[in-house]
N, C-alpha and C positions, 0 to 999 in steps of 0.2 A: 504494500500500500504506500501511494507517495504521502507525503507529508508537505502540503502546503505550505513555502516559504512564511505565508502571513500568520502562520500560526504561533509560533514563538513569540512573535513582535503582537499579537495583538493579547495574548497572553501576560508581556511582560508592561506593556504599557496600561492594560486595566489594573496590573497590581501597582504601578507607579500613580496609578489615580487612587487607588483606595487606602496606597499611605502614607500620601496626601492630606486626604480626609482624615485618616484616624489621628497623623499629626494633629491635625485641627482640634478633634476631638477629644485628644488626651491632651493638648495643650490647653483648653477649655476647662478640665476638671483641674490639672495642675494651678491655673489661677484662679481657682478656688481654694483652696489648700494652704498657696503665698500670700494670699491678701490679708489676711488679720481679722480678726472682729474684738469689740471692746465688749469686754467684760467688768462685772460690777461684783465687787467683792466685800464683804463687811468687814471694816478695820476694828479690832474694839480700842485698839490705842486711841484713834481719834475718835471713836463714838458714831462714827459711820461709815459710809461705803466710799467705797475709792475706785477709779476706772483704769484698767491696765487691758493694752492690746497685744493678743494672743496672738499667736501665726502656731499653725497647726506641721509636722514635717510631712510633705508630700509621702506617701505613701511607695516604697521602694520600685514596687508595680509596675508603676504608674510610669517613672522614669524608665523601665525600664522598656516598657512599652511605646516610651519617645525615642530612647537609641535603637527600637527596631522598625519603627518608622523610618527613620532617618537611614538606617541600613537599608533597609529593603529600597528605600528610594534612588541610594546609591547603587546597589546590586543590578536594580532594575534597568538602568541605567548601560552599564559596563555592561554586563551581558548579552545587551541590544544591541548597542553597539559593534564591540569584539568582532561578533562572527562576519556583520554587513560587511565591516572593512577589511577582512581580510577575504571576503568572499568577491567583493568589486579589487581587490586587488591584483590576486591572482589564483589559478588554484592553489590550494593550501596542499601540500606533502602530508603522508600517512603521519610522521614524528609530531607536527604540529596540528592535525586533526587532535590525536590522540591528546596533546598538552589542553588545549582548547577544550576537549571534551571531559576530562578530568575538572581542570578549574570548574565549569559548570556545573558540574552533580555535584563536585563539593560546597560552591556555594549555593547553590538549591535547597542542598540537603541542610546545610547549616539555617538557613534561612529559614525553613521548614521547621526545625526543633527549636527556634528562638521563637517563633510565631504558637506552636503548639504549648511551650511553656508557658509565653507570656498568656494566653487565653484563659489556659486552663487555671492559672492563678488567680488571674481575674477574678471569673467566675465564682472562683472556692472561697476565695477573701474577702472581695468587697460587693459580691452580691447577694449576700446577707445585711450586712452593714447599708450600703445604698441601693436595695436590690428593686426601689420603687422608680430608681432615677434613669431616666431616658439616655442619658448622654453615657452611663455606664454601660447600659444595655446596647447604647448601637458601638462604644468600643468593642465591646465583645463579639458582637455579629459582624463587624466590618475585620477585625482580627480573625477569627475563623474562617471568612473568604479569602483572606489573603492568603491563611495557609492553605487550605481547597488548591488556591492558584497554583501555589508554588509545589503540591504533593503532584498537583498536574504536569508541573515545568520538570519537575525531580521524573516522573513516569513518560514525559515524552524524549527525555534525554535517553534512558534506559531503554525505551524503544527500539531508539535511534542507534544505541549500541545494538543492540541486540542485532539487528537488520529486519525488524519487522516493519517499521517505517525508514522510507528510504528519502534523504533529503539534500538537495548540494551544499547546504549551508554549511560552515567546520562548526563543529562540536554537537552538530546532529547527524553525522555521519557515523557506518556502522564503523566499529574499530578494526575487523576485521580488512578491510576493504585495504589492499599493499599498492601503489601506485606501479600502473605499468613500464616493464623494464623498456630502457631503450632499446629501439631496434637497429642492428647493425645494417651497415648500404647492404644491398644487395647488388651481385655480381652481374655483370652484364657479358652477353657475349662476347662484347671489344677487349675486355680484361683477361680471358681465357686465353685468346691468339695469341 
């Protein structure tokens, strides 16, 4: 089965849209967190209340769920890139398919288990705690499609090794596949005589 140049690229650019968004999104609860609120406390030294503003520490999550935005955006990015330009460049050699196609399952893969941890923490920690709040609930659904995307990018590279989907693009090609050897001139009658 071929495999649609456009399919990577439209793969890796909805996940560059979606985190995007959850940037947005977790940057949105993080300034809630940094801002402070004044609180009102009873002194009995001075015989009343006194106001001190709190800031609350961003929940570890949460961060960490901004440096996998920020990654993925980056990843998504490089990735796209990479193959275009060495594929308008020239053909790519089996040594540098191969290099290509490595860097990619690994950064997929890693991508993948930064997305599944970050979610799955989410969910466990602070959807109890805020489990009424909107903007929690769509990090968490927009973090679960992106991994979705990426378990996709991770399963079309492995394809693409494997040679069930066949593609010109380097780091979607099968590994197996050796470039053809040069062929030596062939002899012509004049050179016999």
């Amino acid at each position: 089965m071929n495999l649609p140049q456009v399919v990577p690229f439209v793969l890796l650019s909805t996940t560059f849209v979606f985190a995007v968004v959850e940037l947005g999104l977790t940057g949105h609860l993080v300034s809630y967190f940094s801002q402070g609120s004044k609180e009102y406390r009873y002194d009995p030294s001075r015989n009343g209340y006194t106001s001190q503003t709190v800031t609350v520490a961003v929940p570890p999550i949460l961060a960490f769920i901004l440096f996998n935005s920020v990654w993925t955006m980056l990843v998504s990015a490089a990735t796209a890139v990479i193959p275009w330009v060495f594929r308008t460049k020239a053909d790519t050699n089996a040594a540098l398919n191969k290099l290509i196609t490595i860097g990619l399952l690994v950064l997929y893969f890693v991508t993948t288990v930064f997305w599944l941890a970050s979610f799955a923490d989410m969910a466990a920690r602070l959807s109890y705690t805020a489990g009424k709040s909107d903007y929690v609930n769509a990090v968490i659904a927009f973090a679960v499609l992106i991994w979705f995307l990426f378990c996709a990018l991770t399963l079309v590279v492995v394809l693409g090794i494997c040679g069930v989907l066949k593609s010109d693009l380097p780091g979607y090609r099968a590994l197996g596949k050796q470039d053809p050897p040069a062929t030596a001139p062939q002899s012509t009658q004049m050179d016999q005589v």
